[in-house]
C-alpha positions as CSV (number, residue, x, y, z in Angstrom):
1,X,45.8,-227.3,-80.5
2,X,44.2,-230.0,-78.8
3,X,41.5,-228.5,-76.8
4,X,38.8,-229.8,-74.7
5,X,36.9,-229.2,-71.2
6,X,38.9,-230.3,-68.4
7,X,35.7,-232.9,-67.2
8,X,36.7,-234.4,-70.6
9,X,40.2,-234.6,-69.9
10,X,40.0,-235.6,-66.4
11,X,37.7,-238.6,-67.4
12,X,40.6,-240.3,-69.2
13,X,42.8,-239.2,-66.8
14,X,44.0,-242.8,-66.0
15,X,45.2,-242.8,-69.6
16,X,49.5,-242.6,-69.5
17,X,50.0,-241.1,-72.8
18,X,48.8,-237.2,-72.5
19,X,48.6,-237.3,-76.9
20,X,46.0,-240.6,-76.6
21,X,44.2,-238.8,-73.4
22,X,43.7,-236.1,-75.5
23,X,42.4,-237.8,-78.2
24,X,39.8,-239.5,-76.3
25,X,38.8,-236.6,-74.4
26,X,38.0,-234.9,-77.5
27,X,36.4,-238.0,-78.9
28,X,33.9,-238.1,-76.1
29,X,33.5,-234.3,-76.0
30,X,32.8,-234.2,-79.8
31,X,30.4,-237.4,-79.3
32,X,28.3,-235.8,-76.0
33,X,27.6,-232.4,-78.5
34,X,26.6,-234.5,-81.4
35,X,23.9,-235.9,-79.4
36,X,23.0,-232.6,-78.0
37,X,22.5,-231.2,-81.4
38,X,20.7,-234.1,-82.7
39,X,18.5,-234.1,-79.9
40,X,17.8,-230.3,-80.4
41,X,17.0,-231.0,-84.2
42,X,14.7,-233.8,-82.9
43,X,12.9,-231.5,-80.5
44,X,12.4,-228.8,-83.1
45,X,11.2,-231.1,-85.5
46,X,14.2,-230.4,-87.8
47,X,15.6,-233.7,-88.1
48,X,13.7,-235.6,-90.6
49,X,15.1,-232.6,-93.4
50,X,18.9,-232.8,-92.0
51,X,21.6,-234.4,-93.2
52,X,24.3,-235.0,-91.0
53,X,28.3,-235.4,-92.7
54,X,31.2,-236.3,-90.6
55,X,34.3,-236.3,-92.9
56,X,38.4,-235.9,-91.6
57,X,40.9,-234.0,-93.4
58,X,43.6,-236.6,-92.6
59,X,44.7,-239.6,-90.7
60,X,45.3,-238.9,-87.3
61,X,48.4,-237.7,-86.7
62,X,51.2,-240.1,-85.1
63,X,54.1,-239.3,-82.5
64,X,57.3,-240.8,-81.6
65,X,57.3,-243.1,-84.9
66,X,54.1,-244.2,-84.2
67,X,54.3,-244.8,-80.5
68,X,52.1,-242.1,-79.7
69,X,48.8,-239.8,-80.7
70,X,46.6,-241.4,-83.0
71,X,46.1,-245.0,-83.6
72,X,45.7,-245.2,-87.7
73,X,45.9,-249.2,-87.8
74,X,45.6,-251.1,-89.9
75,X,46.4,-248.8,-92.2
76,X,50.2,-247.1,-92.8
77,X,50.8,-243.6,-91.9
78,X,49.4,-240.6,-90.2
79,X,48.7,-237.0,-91.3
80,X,50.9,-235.4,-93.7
81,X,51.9,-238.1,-95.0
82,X,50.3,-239.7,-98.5
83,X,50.5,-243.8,-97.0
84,X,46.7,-244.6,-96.1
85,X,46.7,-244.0,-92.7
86,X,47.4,-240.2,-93.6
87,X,44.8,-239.6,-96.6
88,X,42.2,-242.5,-95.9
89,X,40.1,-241.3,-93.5
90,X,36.7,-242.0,-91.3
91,X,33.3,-240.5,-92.7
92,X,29.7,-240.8,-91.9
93,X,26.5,-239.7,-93.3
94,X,23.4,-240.0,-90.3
95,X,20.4,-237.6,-90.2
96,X,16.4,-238.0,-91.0
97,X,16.7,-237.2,-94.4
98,X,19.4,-240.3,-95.4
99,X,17.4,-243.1,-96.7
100,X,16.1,-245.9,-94.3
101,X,17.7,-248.3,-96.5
102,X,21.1,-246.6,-96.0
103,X,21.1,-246.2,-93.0
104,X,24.2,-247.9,-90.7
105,X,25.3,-249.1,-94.1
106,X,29.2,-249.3,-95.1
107,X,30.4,-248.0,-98.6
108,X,34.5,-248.3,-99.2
109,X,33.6,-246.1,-103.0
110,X,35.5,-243.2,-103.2
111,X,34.2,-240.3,-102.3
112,X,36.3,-237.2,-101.4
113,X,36.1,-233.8,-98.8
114,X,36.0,-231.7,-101.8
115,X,32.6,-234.2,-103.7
116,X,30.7,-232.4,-100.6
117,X,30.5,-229.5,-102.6
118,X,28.9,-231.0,-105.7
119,X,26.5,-233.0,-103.5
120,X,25.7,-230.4,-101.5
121,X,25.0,-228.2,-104.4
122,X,22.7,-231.1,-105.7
123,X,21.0,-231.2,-102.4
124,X,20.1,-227.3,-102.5
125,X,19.2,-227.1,-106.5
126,X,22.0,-225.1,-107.4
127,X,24.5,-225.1,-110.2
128,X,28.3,-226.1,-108.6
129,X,29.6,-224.4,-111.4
130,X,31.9,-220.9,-110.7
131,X,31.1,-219.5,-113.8
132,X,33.4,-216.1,-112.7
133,X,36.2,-218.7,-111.7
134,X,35.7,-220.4,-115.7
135,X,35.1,-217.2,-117.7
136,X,38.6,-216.6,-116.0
137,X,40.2,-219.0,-117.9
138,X,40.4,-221.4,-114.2
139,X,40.0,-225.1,-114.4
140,X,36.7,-226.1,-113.2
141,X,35.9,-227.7,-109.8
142,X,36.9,-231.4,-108.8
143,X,33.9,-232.5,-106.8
144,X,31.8,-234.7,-107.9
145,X,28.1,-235.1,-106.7
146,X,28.0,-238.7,-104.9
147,X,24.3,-237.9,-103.5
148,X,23.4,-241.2,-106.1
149,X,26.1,-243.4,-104.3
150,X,24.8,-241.9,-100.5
151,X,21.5,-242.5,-101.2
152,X,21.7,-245.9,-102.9
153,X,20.3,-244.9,-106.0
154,X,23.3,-246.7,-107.4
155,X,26.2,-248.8,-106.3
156,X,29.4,-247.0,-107.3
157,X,31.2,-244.2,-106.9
158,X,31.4,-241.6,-110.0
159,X,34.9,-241.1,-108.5
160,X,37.6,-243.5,-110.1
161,X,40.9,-242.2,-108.6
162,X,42.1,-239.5,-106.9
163,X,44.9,-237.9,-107.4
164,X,47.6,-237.8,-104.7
165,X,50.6,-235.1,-104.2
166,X,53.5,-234.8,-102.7
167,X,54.0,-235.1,-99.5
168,X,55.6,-232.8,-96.9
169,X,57.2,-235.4,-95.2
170,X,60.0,-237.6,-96.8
């Protein structure tokens, strides 16, 4: 459900389309408690050791073929759908602990939702490997640790494709 305070909502009030004044609302919610947290980190001294990921699951999702809800341009599609717009998504890596050098920086590699879990393993000195899940005969994980890529220790992705599914929409 879309869900936000009504100060949010009432703020983009002048907005005609109650799917895009949502949208923003929650935009500028999510952006106001963001900066509250960072600030908190800051205060407490915390900020220098965090590392702050922002990653969607999906495109935005569109209404009315496209007339409506999320605005996914220039790229095709919306979620549940496998064009770009619906599996090509907005991500961000902020915090003290990303390099200087990195910082603000643009990187189009490929790096997926699930390679968090490999990097973050990295991060913490741990093994990502399930070792119950593999001596069960399961296939191992697909994430990849892109801490090297983030961090601009090198300049591509360990990723080379990713493999897409169906989709649930025709």
């Amino acid at each position: 459900p879309l869900q936000v305070p009504q100060a949010y909502v009432d703020k983009f009030s002048y907005i005609p389309s109650w799917y895009r004044m949502m949208y923003h609302a929650m935009t500028a919610f999510m952006d106001d408690s963001i900066g509250n947290v960072v600030q908190l980190l800051k205060q407490r001294n915390m900020y220098d050791d965090t590392l702050i990921v922002f990653h969607s699951d999906n495109g935005g999702p569109v209404y009315d073929w496209g007339n409506d809800g999320a605005n996914n341009w220039p790229l095709k599609g919306g979620k549940s759908s496998n064009w770009e717009g619906g599996i090509r998504v907005n991500a961000f890596v902020s915090g003290g602990y990303l390099p200087k050098q990195r910082r603000g920086q643009k990187e189009e590699a490929y790096i997926t939702g699930w390679d968090w879990y490999a990097t973050f393993c990295h991060l913490a000195g741990v093994s990502p490997v399930d070792h119950k899940a593999a001596a069960a005969g399961l296939p191992p994980i697909d994430s990849l640790n892109m801490w090297d890529l983030i961090s601009g220790n090198n300049s591509t992705s360990p990723r080379t494709e990713i493999i897409i599914g169906d989709s649930i929409w025709p």
